[in-house]
C-alpha positions as CSV (number, residue, x, y, z in Angstrom):
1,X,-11.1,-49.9,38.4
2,X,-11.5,-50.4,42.2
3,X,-15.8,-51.4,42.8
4,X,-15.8,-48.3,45.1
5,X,-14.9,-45.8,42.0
6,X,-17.3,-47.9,39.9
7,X,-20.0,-48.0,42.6
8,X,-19.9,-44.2,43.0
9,X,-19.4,-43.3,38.8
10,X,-23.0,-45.1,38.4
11,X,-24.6,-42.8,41.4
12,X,-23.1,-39.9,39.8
13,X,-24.5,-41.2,36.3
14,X,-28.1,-41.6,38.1
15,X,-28.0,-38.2,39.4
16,X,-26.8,-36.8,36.1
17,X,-30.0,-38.5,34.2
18,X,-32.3,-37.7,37.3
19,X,-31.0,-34.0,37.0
20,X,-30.9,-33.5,33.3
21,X,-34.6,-35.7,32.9
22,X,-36.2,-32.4,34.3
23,X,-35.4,-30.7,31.0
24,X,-36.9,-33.1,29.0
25,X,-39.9,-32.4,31.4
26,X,-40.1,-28.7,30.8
27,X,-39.7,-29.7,27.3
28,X,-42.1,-32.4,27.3
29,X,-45.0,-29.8,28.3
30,X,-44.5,-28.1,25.2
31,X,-46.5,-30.7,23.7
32,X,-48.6,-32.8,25.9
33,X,-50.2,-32.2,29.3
34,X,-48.0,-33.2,32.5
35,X,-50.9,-36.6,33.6
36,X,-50.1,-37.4,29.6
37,X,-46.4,-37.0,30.2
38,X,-46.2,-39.0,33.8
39,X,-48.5,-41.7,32.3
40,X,-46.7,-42.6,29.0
41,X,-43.4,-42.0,31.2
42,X,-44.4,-43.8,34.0
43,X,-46.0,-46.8,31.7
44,X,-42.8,-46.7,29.5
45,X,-40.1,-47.1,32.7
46,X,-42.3,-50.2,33.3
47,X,-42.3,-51.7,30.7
48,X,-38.5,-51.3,30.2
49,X,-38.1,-52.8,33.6
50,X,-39.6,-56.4,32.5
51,X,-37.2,-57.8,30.5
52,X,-34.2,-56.7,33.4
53,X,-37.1,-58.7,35.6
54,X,-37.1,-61.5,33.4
55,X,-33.1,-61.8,33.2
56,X,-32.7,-61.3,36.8
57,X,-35.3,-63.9,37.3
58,X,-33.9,-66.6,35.0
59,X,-30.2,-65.8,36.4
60,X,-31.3,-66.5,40.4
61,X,-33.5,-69.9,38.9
62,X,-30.3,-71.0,37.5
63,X,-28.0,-70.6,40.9
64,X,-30.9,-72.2,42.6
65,X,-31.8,-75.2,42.0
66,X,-35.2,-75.7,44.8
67,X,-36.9,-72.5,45.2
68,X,-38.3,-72.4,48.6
69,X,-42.1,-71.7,48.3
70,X,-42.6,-70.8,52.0
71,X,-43.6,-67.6,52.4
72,X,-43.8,-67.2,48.7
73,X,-47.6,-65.8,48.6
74,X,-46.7,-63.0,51.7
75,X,-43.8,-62.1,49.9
76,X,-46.2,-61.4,46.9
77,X,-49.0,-59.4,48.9
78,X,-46.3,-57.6,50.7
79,X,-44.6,-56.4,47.2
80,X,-48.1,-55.7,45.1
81,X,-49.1,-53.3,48.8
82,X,-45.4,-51.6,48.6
83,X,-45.7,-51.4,44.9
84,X,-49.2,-49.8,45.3
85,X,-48.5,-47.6,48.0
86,X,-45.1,-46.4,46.6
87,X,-47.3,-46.0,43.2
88,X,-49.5,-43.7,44.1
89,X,-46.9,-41.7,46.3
90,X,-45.1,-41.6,42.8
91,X,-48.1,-40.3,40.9
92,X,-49.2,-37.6,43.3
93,X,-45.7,-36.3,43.5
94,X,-44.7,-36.2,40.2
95,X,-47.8,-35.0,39.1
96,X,-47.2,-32.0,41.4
97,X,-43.9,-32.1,40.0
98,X,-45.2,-32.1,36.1
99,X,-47.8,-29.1,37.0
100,X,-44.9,-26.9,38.7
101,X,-43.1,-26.9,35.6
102,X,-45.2,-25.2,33.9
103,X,-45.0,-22.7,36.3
104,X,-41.7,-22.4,37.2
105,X,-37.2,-23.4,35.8
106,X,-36.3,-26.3,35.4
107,X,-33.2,-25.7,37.6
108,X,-35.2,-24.3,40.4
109,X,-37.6,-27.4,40.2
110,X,-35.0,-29.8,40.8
111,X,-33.5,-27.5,43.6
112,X,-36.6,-27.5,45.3
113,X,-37.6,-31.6,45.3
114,X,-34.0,-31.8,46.2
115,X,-35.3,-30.8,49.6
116,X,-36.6,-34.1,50.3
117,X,-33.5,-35.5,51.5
118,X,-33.7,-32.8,54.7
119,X,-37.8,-33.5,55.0
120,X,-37.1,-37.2,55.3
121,X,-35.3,-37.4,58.4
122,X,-37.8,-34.3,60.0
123,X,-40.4,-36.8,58.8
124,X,-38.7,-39.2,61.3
125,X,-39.4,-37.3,64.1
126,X,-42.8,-38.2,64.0
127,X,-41.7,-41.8,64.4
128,X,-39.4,-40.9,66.9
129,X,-36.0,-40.8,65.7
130,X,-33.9,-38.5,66.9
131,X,-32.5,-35.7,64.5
132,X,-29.0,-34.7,64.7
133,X,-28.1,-30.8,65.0
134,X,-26.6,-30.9,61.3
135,X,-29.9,-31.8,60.1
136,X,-31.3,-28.5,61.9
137,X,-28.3,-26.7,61.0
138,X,-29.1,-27.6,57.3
139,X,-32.7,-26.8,57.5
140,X,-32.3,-23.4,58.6
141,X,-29.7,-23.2,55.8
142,X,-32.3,-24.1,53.2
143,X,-35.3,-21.9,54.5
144,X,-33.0,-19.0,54.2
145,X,-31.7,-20.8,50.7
146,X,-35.5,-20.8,49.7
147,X,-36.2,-17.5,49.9
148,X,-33.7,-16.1,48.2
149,X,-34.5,-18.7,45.1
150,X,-38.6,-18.7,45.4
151,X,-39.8,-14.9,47.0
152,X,-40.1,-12.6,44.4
153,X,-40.9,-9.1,46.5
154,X,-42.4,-9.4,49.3
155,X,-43.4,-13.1,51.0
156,X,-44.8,-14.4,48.1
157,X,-43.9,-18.1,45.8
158,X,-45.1,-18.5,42.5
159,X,-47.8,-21.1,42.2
160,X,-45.0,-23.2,40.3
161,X,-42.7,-23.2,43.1
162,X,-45.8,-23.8,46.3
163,X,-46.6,-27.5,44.2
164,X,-43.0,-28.6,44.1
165,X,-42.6,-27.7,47.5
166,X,-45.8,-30.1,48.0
167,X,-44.2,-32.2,45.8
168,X,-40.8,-33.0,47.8
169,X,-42.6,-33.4,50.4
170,X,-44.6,-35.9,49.2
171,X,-41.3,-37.8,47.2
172,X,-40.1,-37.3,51.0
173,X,-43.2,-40.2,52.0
174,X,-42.2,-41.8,48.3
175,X,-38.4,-42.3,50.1
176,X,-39.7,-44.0,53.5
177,X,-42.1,-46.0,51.7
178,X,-39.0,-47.4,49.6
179,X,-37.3,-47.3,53.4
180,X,-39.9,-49.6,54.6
181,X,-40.5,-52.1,51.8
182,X,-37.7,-52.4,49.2
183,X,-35.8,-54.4,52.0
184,X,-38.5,-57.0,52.4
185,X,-39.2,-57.5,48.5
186,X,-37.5,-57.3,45.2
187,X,-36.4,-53.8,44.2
188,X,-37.0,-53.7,40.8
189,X,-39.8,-55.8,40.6
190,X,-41.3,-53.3,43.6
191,X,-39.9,-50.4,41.2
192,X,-42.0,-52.1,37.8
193,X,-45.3,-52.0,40.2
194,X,-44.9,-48.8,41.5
195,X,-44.1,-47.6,37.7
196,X,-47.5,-49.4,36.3
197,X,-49.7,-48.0,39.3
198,X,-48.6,-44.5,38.7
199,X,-48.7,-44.8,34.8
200,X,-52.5,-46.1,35.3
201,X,-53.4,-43.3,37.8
202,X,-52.0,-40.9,35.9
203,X,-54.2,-42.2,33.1
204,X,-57.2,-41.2,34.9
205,X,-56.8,-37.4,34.5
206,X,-55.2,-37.6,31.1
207,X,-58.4,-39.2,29.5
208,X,-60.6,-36.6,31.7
209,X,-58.8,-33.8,31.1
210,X,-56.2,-33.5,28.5
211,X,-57.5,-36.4,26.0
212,X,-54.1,-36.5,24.2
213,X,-53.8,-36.6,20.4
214,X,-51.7,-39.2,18.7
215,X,-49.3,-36.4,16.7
216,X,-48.9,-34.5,20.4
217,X,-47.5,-37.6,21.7
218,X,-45.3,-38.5,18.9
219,X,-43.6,-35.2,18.9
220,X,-42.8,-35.4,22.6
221,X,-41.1,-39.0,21.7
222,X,-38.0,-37.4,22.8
223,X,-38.4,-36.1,26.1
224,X,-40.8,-39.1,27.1
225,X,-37.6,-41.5,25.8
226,X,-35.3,-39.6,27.8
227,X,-38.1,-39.4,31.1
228,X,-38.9,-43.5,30.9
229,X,-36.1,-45.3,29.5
230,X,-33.3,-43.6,31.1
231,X,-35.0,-41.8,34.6
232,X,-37.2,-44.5,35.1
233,X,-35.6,-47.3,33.9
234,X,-32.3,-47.0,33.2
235,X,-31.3,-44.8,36.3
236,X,-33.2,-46.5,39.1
237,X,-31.9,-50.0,38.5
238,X,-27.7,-48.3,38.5
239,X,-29.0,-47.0,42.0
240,X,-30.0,-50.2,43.2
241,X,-26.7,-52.0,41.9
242,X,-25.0,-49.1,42.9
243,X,-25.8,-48.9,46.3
244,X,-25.5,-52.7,46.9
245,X,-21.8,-52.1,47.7
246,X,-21.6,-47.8,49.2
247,X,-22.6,-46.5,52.3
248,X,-26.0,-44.9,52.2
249,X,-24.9,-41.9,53.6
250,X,-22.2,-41.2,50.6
251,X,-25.0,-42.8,47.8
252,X,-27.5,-40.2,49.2
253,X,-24.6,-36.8,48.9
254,X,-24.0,-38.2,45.4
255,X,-27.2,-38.6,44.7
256,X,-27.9,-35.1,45.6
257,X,-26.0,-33.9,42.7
258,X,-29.0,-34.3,41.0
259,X,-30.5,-30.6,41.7
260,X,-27.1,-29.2,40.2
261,X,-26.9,-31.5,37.2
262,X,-30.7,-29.8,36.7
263,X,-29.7,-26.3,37.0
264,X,-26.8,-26.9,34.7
265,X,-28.8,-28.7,31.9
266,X,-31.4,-26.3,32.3
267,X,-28.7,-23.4,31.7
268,X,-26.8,-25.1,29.0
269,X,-29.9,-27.5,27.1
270,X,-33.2,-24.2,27.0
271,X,-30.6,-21.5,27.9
272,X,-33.1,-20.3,31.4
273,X,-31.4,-18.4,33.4
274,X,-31.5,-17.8,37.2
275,X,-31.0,-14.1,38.7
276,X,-27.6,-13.5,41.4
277,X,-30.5,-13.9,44.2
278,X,-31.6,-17.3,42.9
279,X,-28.4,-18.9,42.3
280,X,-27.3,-17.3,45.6
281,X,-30.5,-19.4,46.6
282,X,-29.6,-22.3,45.0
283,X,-26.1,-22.5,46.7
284,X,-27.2,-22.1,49.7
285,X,-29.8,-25.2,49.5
286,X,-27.4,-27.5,48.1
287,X,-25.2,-26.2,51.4
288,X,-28.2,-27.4,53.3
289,X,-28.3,-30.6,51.5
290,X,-24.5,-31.2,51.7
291,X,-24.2,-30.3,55.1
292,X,-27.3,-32.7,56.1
293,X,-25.5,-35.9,54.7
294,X,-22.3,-35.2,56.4
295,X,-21.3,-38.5,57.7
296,X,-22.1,-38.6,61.8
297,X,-24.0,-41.7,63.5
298,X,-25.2,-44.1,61.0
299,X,-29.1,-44.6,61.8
300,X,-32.1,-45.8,60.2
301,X,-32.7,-42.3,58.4
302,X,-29.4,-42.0,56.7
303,X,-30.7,-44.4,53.7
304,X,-32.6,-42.7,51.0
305,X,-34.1,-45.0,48.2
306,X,-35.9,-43.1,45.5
307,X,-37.3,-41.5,42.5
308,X,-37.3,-40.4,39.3
């Protein structure tokens, strides 16, 4: 097996656990609140993360034999700020995320935060990087994608759909954050701090709010197994191995596969179902996101990081 068909197997694995992960988080509310479900998830994906630290660690000690300590105390500062920053990015949008799926499909959730991969590069603009006419062709693609899969009659979305709207664009500022930091530190170890600040945040409102019982949690085991070991844990380190050795542009079309892998588990998992008008919707937003990561100029844009 060539490292190109093994590279791009474990991207279309990560999308498939990202996309199907939104099931066990429509299935997860049926028992706890969504801050009780981020929190335990969050803290859980952690917590897997530390002994893939710990390994990783003890590997590079042993090919090295002096480890430079120049620099050693920035590089530390700069990965707790990135893991801070990108953990509280994390908590706000998957908390959005958690809320709107109470609200609204599973499929049509991950349909919708798929949009982040066209905000990002409109995000850019701001920062003054240049966006190609594919990525305005595709944009107008998925405003005319999105009302056919979120008005119901008349200009209205349902409150479910407005905060994972909010929430893409907010895993949108999750993306550049990853952009801007995972190349100066450790990826996973930046991944196990963002996963810890988010879990702790998340905490906040759980304790306030929902105050969780002990047999609520243990009969959501499942779909908090499924959210941290695998869509934390398991499926964020294949993407960083993954795209070691692909081009960002193709990691970030696979990757995209994750809003249908969600509308199919949705479908064949809790049997929803989507109306002609919003799986015409949904066709025309993964259009959009398709046609958006067409290969054209490599730039600064074309590398999306995430989430999970």
């Amino acid at each position: 097996m060539s490292a190109k068909v093994k590279n791009d197997g474990m991207l279309v694995l990560t999308a498939l656990i990202w996309g199907s992960a939104f099931v066990a988080q429509s299935v997860g509310m049926d028992y706890i609140g969504p801050f009780t479900f981020n929190s335990l998830r969050c803290l859980l994906g952690g917590l897997v993360l530390l002994p893939v630290i710990w390994f990783m660690g003890r590997r590079k000690s042993t090919e090295q034999s002096e480890e430079s300590t120049d620099g050693s105390r920035a590089d530390k500062k700069t990965l707790l700020i990135g893991g801070i920053c990108c953990g509280l990015a994390l908590a706000a949008a998957s908390s959005l995320q958690q809320i709107g799926l109470v609200y609204t499909s599973a499929g049509k959730a991950g349909f919708i935060t798929a949009l982040y991969i066209l905000i990002v590069p409109l995000l850019g603009l701001f920062l003054g990087k240049k966006v190609g006419i594919k990525i305005w062709a595709g944009v107008g693609l998925a405003v005319i994608g999105m009302y056919f899969l979120c008005i119901k009659e008349g200009f209205y979305i349902s409150y479910g759909d407005f905060l994972v709207v909010i929430c893409a664009f907010i895993f949108s500022l999750h993306i550049l954050l990853i952009d801007y930091f995972s190349p100066k530190v450790d990826g996973i170890k930046l991944s196990c701090i963002q996963f810890w600040i988010a879990g702790v945040v998340c905490a906040v409102p759980m304790v306030l709010s929902e105050r969780p019982k002990l047999e609520a949690v243990l009969s959501a085991y499942a779909p908090l197994i499924y959210a941290g070991v695998l869509s934390c844990g398991v499926a964020y380190t294949l993407q960083i191995i993954a795209q070691k050795n692909t081009d960002p542009t193709v990691a970030s079309l696979i990757l995209s596969l994750e809003s249908v892998f969600a509308a199919l588990a949705g479908w064949v998992i809790i049997h929803e179902t989507l109306s002609s008008k919003e799986l015409f919707g949904c066709l025309l937003v993964f259009a959009a996101i398709i046609l958006a990561q067409l290969p054209e100029k490599r730039n600064a844009w074309s590398r999306q990081d995430d989430r999970g």
